[in-house]
ZAMARGU-4260 file (C-alpha; in steps of 0.2 Angstrom, whole numbers, plus 5000, padded with zeros to 4 digits):
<rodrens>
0) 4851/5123/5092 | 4870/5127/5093 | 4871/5147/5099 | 4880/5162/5089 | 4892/5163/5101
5) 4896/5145/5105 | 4901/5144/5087 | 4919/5137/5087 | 4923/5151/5075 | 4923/5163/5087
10) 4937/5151/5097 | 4953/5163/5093 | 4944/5181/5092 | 4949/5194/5106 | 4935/5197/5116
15) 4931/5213/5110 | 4932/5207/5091 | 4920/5193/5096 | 4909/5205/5104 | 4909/5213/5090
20) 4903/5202/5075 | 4892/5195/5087 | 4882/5212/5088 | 4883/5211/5070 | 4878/5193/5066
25) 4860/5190/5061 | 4853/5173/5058 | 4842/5168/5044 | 4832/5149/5042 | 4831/5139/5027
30) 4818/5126/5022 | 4825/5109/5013 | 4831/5112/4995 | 4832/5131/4997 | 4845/5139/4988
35) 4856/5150/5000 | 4867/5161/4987 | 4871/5154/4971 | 4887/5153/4959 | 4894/5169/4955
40) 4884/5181/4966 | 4894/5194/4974 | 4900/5188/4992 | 4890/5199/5005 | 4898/5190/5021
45) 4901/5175/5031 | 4889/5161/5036 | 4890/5148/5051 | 4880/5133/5051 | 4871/5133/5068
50) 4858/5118/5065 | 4858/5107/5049 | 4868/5104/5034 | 4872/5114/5019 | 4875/5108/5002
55) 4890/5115/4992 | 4889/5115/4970 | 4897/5118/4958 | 4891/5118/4939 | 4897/5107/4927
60) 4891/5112/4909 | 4872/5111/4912 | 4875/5100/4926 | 4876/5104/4945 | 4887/5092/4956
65) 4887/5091/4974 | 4905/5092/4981 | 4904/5092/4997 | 4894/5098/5014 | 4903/5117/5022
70) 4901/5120/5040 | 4911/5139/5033 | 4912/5152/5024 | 4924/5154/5006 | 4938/5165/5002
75) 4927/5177/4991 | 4921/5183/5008 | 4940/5189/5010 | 4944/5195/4994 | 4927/5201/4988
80) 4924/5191/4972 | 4907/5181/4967 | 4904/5166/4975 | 4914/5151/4969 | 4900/5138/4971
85) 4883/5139/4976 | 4876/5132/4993 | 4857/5124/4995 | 4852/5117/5012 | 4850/5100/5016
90) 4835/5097/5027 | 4828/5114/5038 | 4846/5123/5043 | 4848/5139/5052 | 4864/5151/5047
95) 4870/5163/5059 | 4876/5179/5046 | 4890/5192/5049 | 4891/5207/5034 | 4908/5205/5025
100) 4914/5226/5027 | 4912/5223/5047 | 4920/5206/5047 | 4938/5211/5037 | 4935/5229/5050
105) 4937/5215/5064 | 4951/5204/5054 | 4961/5217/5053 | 4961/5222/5072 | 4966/5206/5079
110) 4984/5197/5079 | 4991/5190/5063 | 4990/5171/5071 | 4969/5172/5071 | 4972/5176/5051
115) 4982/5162/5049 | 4973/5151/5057 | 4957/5156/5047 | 4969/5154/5032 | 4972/5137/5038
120) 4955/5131/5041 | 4951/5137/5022 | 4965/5127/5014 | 4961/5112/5024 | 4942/5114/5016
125) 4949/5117/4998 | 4961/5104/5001 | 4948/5090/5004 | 4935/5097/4990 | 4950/5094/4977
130) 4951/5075/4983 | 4934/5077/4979 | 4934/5085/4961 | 4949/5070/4957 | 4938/5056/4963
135) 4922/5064/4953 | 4935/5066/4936 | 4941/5047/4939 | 4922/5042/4942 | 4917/5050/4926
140) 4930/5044/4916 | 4924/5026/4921 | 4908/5033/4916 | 4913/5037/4898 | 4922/5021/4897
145) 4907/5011/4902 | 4896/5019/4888 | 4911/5017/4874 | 4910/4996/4881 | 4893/4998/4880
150) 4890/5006/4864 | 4904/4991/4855 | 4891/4978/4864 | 4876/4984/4856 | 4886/4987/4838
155) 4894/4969/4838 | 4879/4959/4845 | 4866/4964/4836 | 4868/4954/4821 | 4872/4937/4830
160) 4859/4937/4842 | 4847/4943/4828 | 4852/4926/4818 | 4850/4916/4835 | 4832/4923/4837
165) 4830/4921/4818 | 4836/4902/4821 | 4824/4898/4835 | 4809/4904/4825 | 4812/4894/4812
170) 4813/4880/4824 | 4797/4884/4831 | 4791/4882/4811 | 4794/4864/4808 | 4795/4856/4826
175) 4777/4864/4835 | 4779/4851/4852 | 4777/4860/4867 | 4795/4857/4875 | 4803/4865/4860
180) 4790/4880/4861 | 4797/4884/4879 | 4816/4880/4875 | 4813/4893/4857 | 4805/4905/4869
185) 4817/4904/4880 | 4831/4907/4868 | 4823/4924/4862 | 4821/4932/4880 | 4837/4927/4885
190) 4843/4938/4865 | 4832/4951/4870 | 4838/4950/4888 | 4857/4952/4881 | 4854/4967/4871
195) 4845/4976/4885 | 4858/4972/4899 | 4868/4981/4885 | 4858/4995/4882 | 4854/4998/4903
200) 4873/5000/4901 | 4874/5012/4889 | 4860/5022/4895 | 4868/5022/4913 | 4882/5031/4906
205) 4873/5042/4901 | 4862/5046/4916 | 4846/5041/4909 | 4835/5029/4910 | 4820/5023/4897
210) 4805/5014/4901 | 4797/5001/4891 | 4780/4999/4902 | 4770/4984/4898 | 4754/4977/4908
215) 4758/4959/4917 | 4754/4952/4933 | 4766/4949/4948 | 4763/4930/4945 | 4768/4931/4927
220) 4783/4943/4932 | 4789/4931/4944 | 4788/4914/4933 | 4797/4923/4921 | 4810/4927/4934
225) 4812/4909/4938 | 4811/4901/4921 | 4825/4915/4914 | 4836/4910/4927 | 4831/4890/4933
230) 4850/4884/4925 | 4860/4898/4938 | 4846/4891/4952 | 4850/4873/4948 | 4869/4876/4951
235) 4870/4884/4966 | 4869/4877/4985 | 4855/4890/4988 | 4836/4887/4991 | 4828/4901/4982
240) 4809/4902/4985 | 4798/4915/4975 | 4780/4917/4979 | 4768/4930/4972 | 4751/4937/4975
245) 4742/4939/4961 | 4739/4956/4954 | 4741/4964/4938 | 4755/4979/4936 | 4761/4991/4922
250) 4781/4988/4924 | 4796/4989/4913 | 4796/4969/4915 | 4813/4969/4906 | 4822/4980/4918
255) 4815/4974/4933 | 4823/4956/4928 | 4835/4962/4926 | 4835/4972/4945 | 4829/4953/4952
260) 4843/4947/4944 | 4856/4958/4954 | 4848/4957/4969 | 4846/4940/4970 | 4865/4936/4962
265) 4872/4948/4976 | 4864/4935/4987 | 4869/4921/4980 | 4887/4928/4981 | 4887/4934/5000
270) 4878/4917/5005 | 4893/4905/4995 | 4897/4890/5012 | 4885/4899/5022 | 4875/4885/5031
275) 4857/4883/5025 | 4856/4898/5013 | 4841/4904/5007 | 4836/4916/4997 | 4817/4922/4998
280) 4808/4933/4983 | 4791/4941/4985 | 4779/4953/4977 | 4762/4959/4979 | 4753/4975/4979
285) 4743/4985/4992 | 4735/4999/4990 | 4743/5004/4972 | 4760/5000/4980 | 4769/4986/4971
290) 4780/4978/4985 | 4795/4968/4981 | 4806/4959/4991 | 4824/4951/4991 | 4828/4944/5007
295) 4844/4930/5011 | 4849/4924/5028 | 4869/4926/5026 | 4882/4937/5034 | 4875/4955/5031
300) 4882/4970/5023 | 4897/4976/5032 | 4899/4993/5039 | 4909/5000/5029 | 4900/4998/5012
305) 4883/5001/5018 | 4885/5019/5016 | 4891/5018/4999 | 4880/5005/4994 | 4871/5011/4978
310) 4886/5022/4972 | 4894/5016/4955 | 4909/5008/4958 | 4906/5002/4972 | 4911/4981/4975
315) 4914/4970/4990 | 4920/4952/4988 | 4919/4947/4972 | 4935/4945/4959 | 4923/4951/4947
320) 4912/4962/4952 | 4912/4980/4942 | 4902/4991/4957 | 4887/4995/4944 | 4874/4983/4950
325) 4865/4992/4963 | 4868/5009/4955 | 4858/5000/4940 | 4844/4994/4952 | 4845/5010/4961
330) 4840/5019/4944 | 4828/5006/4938 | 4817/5011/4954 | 4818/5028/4954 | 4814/5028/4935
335) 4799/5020/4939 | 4793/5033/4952 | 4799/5021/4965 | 4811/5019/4981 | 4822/5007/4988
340) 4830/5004/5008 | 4838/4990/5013 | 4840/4981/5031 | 4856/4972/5036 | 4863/4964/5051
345) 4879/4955/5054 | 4876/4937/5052 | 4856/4940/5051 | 4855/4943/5032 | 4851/4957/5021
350) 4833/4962/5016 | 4831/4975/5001 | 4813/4981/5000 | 4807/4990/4983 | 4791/5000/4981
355) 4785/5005/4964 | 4770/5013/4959 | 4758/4997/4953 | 4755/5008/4936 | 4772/5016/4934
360) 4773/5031/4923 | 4789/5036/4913 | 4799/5047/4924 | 4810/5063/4919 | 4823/5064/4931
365) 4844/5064/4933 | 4847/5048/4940 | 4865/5046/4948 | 4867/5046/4964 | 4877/5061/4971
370) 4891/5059/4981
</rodrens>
């Protein structure tokens, strides 16, 4: 752990001045997720990070939004005001504390340049958290318009997939062979597939995510998976292999199609001319843990969107790509109780590895990634 006085704040003091608040700096320890001072409360001194990461927000209506991580203090410790945001720490961090009255004492004894300097340091901080705020606006603007497309979807493709599925049951009425069982059949889930991808957009935009839980088996789950999408298989130069052990699980089976069908087109994509692509999908469960697993062989991730991966917006490679399909996987897990991590290697291929409760539960829960 970094020391009080090896704090580079401390760089520019006179000796005695530094002497000073260092007689006068406490240090204090927070555990992860503990609030340190909160919006609006009145500014009772500085605080220097000596081990760990802080967490700055503001509100937003009844929101909170993470703007950035502070290695300082604010300019309510200058001017006596009430905190302009609220900090929270980020894993265990440990603050070293000096009062505001013996601070300004010290300010005001040193040369003019140190206060400058501070000045400097602060505006270099707001500086970057308004590039912040303008990227968050833009981000939710492209949110808003998202739900508006979403919401025009859902109004003007109701009636005409309703007909379709209308169509195909009446089909099934006066022709009962088999074939055309499967092909009706398959005309109604790819309807109902339509409107939910239109609704899983809607509620994105919207930060929310419901769950329509039904009992299946991973078998099952994964023949569907194949059979919805055995025309997009057929016509790409990818071998795709999806094996199962059998189990039975309480899913949103809709949803998670609809998270295969992500992972497994982000793969195709990435993998287009790559020699002997392959594309491998797996599920089972152990120990109440349903696994499931989308791994290709083709050129990995590259650096710099692997940190930014589940972010909305985010799109690599692909003339059409809108950013929104592994913030849309991302939520489907964690709205069902669930996490995600994925492994990537130049030219090794990229494995995404989801776990999910085998008898999910309908989560309450904000489900955008902060940034």
């Amino acid at each position: 752990m970094t020391k009080v006085e090896d704090n580079l704040f401390f760089r520019d003091f006179s000796p005695k001045g530094r002497d000073v608040l260092l007689r006068c700096a406490t240090t204090e320890t927070y555990a992860d997720g503990i609030e340190i001072f909160k919006e609006g409360d009145p500014s009772d001194g500085l605080r220097l990070i000596l081990e760990g990461d802080v967490e700055i927000i503001k509100s937003a209506g009844l929101r909170q939004q993470t703007l950035t991580h502070y290695h300082a203090g604010e300019i309510s410790v200058l001017d006596g005001g009430g905190r302009s945001t609220s900090a929270r720490a980020k894993g265990e961090v440990t603050l070293a504390r000096i009062p505001r009255v013996e601070f300004l004492e010290v300010l005001n004894k040193e040369p003019v340049e140190l206060s400058l300097n501070i000045f400097r340091r602060v505006l270099e901080a707001l500086r970057y958290t308004n590039e912040l705020f303008v990227r968050e606006v833009v981000h939710k603007e492209k949110l808003s318009l998202v739900g508006e497309m979403a919401g025009s979807l859902m109004h003007d493709m109701r009636n005409p997939l309703t007909g379709i599925g209308l169509a195909s049951d009446t089909i099934m009425l006066h022709h009962g062979d088999d074939q055309t069982a499967k092909n009706c059949e398959a005309i109604r889930l790819q309807c109902d597939r339509v409107v939910a991808m239109a609704q899983e957009l809607l509620e994105f935009s919207r930060d929310e995510t419901r769950l329509q839980l039904s009992t299946t088996t991973t078998t099952e789950f994964l023949e569907q998976f194949c059979a919805l999408n055995e025309d997009f298989f057929a016509q790409t130069d990818v071998a795709i292999e999806a094996r199962a052990e059998p189990a039975e699980i309480r899913v949103d089976s809709m949803r998670l199609l609809r998270l295969l069908q992500n992972l497994v087109g982000n793969a195709i994509d990435a993998l287009a001319g790559w020699p002997k692509a392959r594309v491998d999908v797996a599920a089972w469960v152990k120990e109440g843990i349903l696994h499931l697993t989308v791994a290709d062989n083709g050129p990995g991730i590259s650096e710099h969107v692997r940190g930014h991966l589940f972010e909305p917006f985010v799109t690599e490679g692909k003339a059409k790509g809108t950013g929104l399909g592994l913030s849309i996987v991302r939520n489907i897990v964690v709205a069902h109780g669930g996490k995600i991590d994925v492994r990537t290697a130049t030219r090794q291929g990229t494995t995404f590895n989801i776990q999910l409760p085998q008898h999910s539960k309908t989560q309450q829960l904000p489900l955008l990634p902060t940034r």
